[in-house]
N, C-alpha and C positions, 0 to 999 in steps of 0.2 A: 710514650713512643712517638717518633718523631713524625706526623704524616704529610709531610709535602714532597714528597718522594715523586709520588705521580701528578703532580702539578704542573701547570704550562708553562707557566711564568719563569722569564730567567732570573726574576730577584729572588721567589721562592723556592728555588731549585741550590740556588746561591747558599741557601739555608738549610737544605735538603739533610745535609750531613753535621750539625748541630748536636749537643746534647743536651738542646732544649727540646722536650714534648711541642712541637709544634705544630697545631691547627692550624688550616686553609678557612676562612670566612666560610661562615656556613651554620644551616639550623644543627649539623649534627653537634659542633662544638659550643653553639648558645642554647642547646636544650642541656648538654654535661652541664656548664656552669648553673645552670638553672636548676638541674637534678643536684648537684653536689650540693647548689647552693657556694659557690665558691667566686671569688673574684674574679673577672679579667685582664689582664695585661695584653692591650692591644699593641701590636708592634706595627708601623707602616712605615714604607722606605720606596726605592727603586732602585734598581740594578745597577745604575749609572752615579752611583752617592755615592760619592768621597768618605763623608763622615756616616754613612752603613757601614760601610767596609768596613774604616777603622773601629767601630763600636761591637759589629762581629768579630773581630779577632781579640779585643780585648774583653769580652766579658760571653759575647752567645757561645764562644771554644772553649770557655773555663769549664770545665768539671764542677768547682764545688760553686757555680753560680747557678751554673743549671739546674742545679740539684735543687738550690733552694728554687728556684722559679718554679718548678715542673712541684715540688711539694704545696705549693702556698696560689699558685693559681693554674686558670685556665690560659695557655699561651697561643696568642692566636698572628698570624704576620699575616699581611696585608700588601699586596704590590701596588702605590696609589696609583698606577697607568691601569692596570684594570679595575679599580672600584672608585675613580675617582669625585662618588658621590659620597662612598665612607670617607676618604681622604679630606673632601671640604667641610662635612660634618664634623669630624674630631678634630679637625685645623680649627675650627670655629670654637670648640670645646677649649683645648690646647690656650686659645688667646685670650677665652674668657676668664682662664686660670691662672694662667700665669702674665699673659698680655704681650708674646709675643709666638713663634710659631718656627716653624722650620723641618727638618729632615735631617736623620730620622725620626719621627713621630712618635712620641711612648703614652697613651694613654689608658689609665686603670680605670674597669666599669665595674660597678654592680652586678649581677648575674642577671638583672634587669637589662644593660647596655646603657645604664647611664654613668657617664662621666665622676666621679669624683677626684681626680688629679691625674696631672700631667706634665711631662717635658718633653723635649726632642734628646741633643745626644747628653751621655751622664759619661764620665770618665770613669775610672777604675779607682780610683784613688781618687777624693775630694779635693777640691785646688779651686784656684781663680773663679768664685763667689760660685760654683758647680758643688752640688751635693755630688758625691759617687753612686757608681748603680745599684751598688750594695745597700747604701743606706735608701735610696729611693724603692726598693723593693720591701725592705723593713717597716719605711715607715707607710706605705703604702698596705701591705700585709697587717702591722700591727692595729693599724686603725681601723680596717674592715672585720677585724675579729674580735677585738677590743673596743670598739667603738663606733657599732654600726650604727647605730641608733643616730651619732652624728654625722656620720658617715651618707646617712640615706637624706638626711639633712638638706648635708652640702650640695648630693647630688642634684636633689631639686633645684635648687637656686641656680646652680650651672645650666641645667635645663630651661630656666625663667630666663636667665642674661641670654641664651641662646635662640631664645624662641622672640624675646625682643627684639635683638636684631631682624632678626627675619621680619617684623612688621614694619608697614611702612608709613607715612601719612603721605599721599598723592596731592601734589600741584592744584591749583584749578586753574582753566583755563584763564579765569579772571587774572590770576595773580604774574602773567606777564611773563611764562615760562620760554615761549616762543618770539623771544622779541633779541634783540642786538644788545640789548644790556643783559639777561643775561649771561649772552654768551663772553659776553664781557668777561663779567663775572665766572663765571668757568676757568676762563685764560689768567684772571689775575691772579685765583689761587693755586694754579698752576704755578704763575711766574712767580710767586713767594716761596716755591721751593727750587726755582733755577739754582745750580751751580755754576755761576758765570763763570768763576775760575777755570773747572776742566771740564764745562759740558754736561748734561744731565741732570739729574734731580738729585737734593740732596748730598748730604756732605760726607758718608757713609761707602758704602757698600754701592757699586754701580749696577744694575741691570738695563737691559737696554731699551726699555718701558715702553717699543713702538708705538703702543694704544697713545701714547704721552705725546710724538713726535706727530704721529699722524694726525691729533687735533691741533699741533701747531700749526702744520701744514694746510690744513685746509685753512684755521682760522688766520692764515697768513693770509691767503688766498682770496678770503671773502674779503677782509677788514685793513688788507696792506699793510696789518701791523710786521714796523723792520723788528720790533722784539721777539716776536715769534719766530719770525722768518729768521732771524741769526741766531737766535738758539738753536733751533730746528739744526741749523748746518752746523754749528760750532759743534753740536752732540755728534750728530754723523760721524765729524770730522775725527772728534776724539775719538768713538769705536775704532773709528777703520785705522788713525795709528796705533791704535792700544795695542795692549796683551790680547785684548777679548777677541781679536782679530785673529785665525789660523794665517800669517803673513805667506805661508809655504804650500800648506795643503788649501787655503780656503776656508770658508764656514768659520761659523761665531760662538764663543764659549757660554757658557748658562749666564756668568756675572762677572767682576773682579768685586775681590775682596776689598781693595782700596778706592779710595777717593779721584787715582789718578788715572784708572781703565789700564794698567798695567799688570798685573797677578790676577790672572784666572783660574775661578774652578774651571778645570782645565773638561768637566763633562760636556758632552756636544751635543745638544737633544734639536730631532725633527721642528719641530715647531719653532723654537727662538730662530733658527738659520730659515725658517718659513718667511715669519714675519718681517725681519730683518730685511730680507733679499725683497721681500713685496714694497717695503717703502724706497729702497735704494732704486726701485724700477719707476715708484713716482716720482721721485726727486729726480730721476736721470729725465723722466720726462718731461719737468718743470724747467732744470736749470739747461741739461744737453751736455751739463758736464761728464769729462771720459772717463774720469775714477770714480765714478758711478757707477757707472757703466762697466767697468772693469770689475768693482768687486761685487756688482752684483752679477757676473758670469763664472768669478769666483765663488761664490758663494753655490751657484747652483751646481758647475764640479766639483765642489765638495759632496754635495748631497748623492750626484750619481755616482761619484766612485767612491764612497764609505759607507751610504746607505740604502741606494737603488737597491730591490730585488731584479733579479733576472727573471722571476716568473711574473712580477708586477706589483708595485704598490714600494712603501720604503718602510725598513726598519725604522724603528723610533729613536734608539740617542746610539752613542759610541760613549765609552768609560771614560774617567777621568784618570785608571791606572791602567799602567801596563807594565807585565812580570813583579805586579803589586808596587809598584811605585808611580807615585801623584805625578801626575805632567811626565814622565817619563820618555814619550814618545815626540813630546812637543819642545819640549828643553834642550839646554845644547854647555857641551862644555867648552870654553872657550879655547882649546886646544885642536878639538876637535875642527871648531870652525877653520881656524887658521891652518892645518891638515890638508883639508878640503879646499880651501882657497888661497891660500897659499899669497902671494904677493897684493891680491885682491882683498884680501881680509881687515886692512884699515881702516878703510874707509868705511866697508860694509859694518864693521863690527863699531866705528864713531856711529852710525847713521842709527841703527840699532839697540845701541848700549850694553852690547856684548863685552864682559870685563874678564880681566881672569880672574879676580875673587868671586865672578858671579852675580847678579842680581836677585834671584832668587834662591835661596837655598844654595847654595852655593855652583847652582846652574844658572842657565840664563833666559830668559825668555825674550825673544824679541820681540822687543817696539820701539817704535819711532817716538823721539823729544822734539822734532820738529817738522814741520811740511818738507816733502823733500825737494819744493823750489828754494824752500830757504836754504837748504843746505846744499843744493847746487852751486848757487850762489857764492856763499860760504868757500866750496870748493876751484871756484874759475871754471862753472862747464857750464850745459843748458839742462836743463829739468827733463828734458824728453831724453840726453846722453845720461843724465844719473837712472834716471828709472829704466834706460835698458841694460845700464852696469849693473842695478840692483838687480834684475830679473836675470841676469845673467847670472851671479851667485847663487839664487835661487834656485834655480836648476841644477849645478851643480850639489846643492847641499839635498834635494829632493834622491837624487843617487843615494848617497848614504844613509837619509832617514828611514827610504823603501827597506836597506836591509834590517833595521828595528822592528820586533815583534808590535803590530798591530795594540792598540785598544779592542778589547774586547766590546761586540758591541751587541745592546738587545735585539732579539730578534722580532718582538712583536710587531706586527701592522695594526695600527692602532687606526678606527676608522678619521676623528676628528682632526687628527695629525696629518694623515695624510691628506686629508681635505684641504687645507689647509696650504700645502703643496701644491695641491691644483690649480688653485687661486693663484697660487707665486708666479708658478709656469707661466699659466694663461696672462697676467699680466706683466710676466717677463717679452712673452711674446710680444704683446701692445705694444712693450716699450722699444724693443731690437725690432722685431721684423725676422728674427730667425726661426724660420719653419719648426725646428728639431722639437725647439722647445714647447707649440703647441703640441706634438706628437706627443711628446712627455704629458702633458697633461690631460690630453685623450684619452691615450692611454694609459693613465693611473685613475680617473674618473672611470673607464670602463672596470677595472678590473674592480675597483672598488663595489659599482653595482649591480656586477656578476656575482660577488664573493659574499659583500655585506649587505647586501640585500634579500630580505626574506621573500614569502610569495605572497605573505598576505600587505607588502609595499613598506612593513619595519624594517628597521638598520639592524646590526648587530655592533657590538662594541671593538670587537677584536678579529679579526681573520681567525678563521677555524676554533672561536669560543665561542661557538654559539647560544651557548648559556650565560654570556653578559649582553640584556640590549644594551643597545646603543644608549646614550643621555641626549640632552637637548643640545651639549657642544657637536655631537657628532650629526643632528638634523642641520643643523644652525651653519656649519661652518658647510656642510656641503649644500645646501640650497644655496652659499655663498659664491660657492668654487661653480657649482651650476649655472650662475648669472654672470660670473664671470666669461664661464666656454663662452655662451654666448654670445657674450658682448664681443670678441676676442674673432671668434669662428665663423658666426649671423649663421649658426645653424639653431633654428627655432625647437628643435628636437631636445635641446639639454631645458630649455625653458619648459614644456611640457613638462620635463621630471620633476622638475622645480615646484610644481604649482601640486603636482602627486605627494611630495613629502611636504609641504607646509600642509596641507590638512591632513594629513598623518599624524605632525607635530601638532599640530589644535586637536588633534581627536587623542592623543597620548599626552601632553604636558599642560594644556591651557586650563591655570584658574583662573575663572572667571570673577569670582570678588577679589585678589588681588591686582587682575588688571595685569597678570605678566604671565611665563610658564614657570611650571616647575622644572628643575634639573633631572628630577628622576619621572619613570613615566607614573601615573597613575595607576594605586595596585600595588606598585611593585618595592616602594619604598620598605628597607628593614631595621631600620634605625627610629627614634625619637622624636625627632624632629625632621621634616620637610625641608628643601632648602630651594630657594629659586635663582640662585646664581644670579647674583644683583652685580657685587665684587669682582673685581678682575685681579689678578697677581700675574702670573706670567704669560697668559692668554686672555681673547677678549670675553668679556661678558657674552654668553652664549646669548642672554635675553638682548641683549644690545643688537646682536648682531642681529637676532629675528625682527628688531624693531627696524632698522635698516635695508632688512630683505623684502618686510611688508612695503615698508616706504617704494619701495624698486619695483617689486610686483604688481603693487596700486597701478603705477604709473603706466607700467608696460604692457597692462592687460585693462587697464579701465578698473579696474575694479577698489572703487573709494570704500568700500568696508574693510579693506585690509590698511590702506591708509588712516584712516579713522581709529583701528587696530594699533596700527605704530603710535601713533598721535598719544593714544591712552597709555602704549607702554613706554613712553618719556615720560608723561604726566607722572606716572605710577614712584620712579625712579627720579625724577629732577629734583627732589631736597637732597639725595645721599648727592647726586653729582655736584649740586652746588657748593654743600659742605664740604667734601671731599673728592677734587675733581680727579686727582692722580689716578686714586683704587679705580676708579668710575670713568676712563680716560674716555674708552670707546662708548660712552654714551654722551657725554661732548659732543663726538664727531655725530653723532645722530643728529642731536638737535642743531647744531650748526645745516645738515642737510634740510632737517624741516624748517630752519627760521630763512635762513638763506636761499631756500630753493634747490630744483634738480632740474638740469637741463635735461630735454627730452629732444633727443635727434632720432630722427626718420632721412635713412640716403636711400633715393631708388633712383633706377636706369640703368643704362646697360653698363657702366663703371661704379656700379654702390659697394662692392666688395674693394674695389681699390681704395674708392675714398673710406672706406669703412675703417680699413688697416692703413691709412693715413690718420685718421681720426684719433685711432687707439694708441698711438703714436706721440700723440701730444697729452698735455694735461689739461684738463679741464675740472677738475671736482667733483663736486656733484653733477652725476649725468647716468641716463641711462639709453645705448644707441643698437636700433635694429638698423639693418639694409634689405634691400632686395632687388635683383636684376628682372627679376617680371612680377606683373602684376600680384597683389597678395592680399587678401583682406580680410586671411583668417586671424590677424591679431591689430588689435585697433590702434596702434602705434602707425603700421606702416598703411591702416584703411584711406583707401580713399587718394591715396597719395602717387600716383603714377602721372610722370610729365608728359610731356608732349614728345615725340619720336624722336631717337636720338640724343636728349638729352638726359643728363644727371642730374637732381637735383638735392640738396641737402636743408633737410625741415627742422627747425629749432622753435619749439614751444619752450616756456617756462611760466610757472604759475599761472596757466589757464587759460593763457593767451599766448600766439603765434606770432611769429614773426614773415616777412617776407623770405623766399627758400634763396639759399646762395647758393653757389656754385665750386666754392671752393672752402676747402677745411681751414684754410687761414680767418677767415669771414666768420666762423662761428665764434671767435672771441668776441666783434665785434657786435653779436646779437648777442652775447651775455653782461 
């Protein structure tokens, strides 16, 4: 019988009507497999997969598939946004099996919970080097009843490969982890995976690896490398003409499937449109350029009108189908365009690569082949006359997509995600100066620590599930968005909370002989192995980011034991980063803050709040900056520091020493 009926989740509800027997995670369906003595077939997905969809209507809807599954195991689905400490555990199992990974997730356990085999999606029919799900259920099935013996085998050894990853051998300070070489070294094995051709990493599958671009950024920053520094934008450059770009609505798709940032999985999730929109706010405040600036205003009306709630906080993705078809909402037939624009559709459709055969499937996906100065050009006009002929189209074409049924989208508020958001807001604000958007992240901060905040000062994972805590991403990434308000606000009040959940997180996640935290809290792990989020894929390293909040908090409150704290969680981590900078991006950008420095600004006087939101304005790197318009020496940043009557003044320390105070925010370049 099927029991996800009353479940929260819209991927398991998704599933709800199956004639698979399907278990919700849970001791009651790991004590059956234990009483039966019978296998598992874990299933994990999420609402917003392309390839779920298609693998439930092809095999979870068959009658005689289910039949065999629900005879031969225990069926369990899993939505990896709420357990995403099961989802990094059997992703880790998944890779050690087969050595690669993805969604949906299919792995079979022992009634123990240990792993012996795995893939993500399986066809219906065997084809292009894919076994089908029939025969993966088979051979799966047969060897657990037939061949337990080596069956309990294998599983150990999956469990041995996985628990070795998880160790580490830490740096020593001796060995020079902290020094410009290397970070050097960091950036060159980065730059052996550039794809100079179209931007980004790798010659595959694009994702939009922010963690990737943000260490080029700073290490542009520190080291004037122009290689960084022109990657950094040449990748930019290609998102924002890509597929992966909503050119109409706004917001950024998961990936493309190709090489050229052209065909997107067409799903929209909270966090890539997070992260994405957070670097487009540094770069707009590095370079000052307007199509920065433009799409990262884009990008965050997308977020309020697809994923805002009205009572507060944001849903987590929008689908990749709609009316059950891929891109459907995003695509266009080239008939259609010309309809709609009518003598204007030339151009629009050269600029675009709108054909009538189609570019994709026999629809089209817009993107740009070239900047659209070049193609101004091209044309005999100015670049500022094409881009308001283009946006003129656009509006237009917005009419008729509004009448298309919506992507359906999850409804979840996921804590870490929307953290996440806050951070965006808040340092969208730095970068414009537009009020609204602090509000937005006020206001999405508050409702979070109304809603997901317990009494005894724990998170919770999900709005109104109170029975998933929260993990170390959801500490991690708000103690982040927390230092952010502040920075953004100079209201000392979100820093207080800050300082509440970092010893929450040491008192729930900190191993002490690893030297890092764990992902899940202490206690509460249900799986095999432990995991401490070292890795990053589509989000950053949660431990990275703690090592970066300590670095910040050290700084801002005096306190060199949480300094010392970060210090040791690079140490811990700096062989996987050297070996592997991509996976490990966001820990890069750490040790570039610790080798390189963090400026520390203090502005007081009766103008600290103006020059503060000039400050936040520009880019600076590593920094972290209070203000105050009267005296204040309840935090040792701004102690001691009030000028003489009348005036303002702005204080720049950096590694342990001062400088003399300037008077204006352009001057702080020149004291770094």
């Amino acid at each position: 019988m099927n029991q996800l009926r009353n479940e929260k989740s819209p991927y398991l509800q998704q599933h709800a009507g199956n004639p698979v027997d399907w278990h919700p995670w849970g001791e009651a369906a790991l004590e059956r497999a234990r009483r039966e003595d019978r296998p598992i077939l874990l299933s994990i997905g999420y609402s917003t997969c392309h390839w779920c969809h298609v693998m439930a209507r092809e095999s979870f809807e068959d009658e005689e598939v289910a039949a065999y599954m629900n005879d031969h195991f225990i069926n369990i689905k899993v939505d990896r946004e709420e357990r995403p400490d099961l989802d990094a555990l059997y992703m880790s199992a998944c890779e050690a099996i087969t050595g690669r990974g993805g969604w949906p997730l299919h792995v079979f356990l022992t009634p123990q919970g240990k792993p012996y085999y795995a893939g993500t999606y399986f066809p219906p029919e065997p084809g292009q080097r894919l076994q089908s799900w029939m025969q993966a259920l088979q051979f799966a099935a047969y060897n657990f009843y037939q061949n337990r013996r080596a069956v309990e085998q294998e599983a150990e050894k999956i469990l041995g490969r996985m628990e070795r990853r998880e160790r580490l051998t830490p740096h020593t300070e001796a060995e020079g982890l902290f020094s410009a070489a290397a970070a050097s070294q960091a950036f060159e094995g980065l730059q052996g995976q550039f794809d100079t051709e179209y931007g980004g990493f790798g010659k595959g599958a694009k994702f939009p690896n922010t963690m990737a671009l943000e260490f080029l950024m700073h290490y542009a920053w520190h080291t004037s490398s122009l290689p960084a520094f022109r990657h950094l934008l040449h990748s930019l450059d290609a998102m924002l003409m890509g597929g992966l770009r909503g050119h109409l609505e706004g917001g950024f798709a998961r990936y493309t499937v190709d090489r050229q940032w052209r065909v997107p999985h067409f799903e929209k999730m909270l966090y890539d449109n997070a992260l994405v929109a957070r670097l487009l706010a540094d770069i707009y405040k590095w370079t000052k350029k307007t199509k920065y600036r433009v799409a990262l205003l884009e990008a965050l009306s997308f977020l309020e009108n697809f994923l805002q709630r009205p009572e507060g906080g944001f849903y987590s993705a929008l689908d990749a189908e709609s009316e059950g078809r891929e891109g459907g909402y995003y695509t266009w037939a080239y008939d259609e365009v010309v309809e709609v624009l009518g003598s204007d559709a030339g151009w629009f459709c050269a600029y675009y690569d709108i054909t009538k055969e189609g570019n994709w499937e026999g629809r089209n996906i817009p993107y740009a082949l070239k900047p659209v100065g070049q193609f101004a050009r091209e044309k005999g006009i100015s670049a500022a006359d094409m881009e308001g002929f283009l946006k003129r189209c656009w509006q237009k074409l917005k009419v008729k997509q509004a009448r298309r049924p919506r992507p359906r989208h999850d409804d979840k508020v996921i804590l870490p995600w929307n953290a996440l958001a806050v951070s965006t807001y808040a340092r969208a604000f730095g970068a414009t100066g537009n009020q609204r958007l602090l509000n937005v992240a006020e206001e999405t901060m508050r409702f979070l620590l109304k809603h997901l905040r317990r009494e005894d000062g724990s998170l919770v994972h999900i709005y109104r599930q109170d029975d998933i805590p929260a993990f170390l991403d959801g500490y991690a990434y708000l103690i982040e968005a927390l230092l952010e308000l502040q920075s953004v606000s100079q209201q000392p009040g979100w820093l207080d909370i800050a300082v509440e959940l970092v010893e929450k997180a040491r008192e729930l996640f900190w191993e002490e002989s690893a030297g890092l935290f764990y992902f899940s809290a202490i206690g509460t792990a249900e799986a095999p192995v432990r995991q401490l989020a070292i890795r990053e894929e589509d989000m950053p390293s949660p431990n990275a980011v703690m090592a970066a909040n300590l670095q910040q908090l050290g700084l801002l409150l005096d306190r060199r034991e949480w300094q010392e704290q970060s210090r040791r969680m690079l140490l811990a981590a700096g062989k996987r980063l050297l070996e592997a900078p991509l996976p490990h991006a966001r820990w890069g950008t750490a040790l570039l803050g610790e080798t390189y420095g963090w400026l520390e600004i203090a502005i007081a006087g009766p103008s600290a709040r103006e020059k503060a939101r000039q400050a936040n304005g520009e880019f600076f790197s590593f920094h972290v900056l209070m203000a105050t318009e009267s005296p204040n020496d309840d935090y040792p940043l701004l102690a001691y520091r009030w000028p003489a009557a009348g005036e303002t003044l702005i204080y720049v320390c950096k590694d342990y020493a001062c400088h003399r105070p300037v008077k204006e925010v352009e001057e702080i370049y020149l004291v770094d």
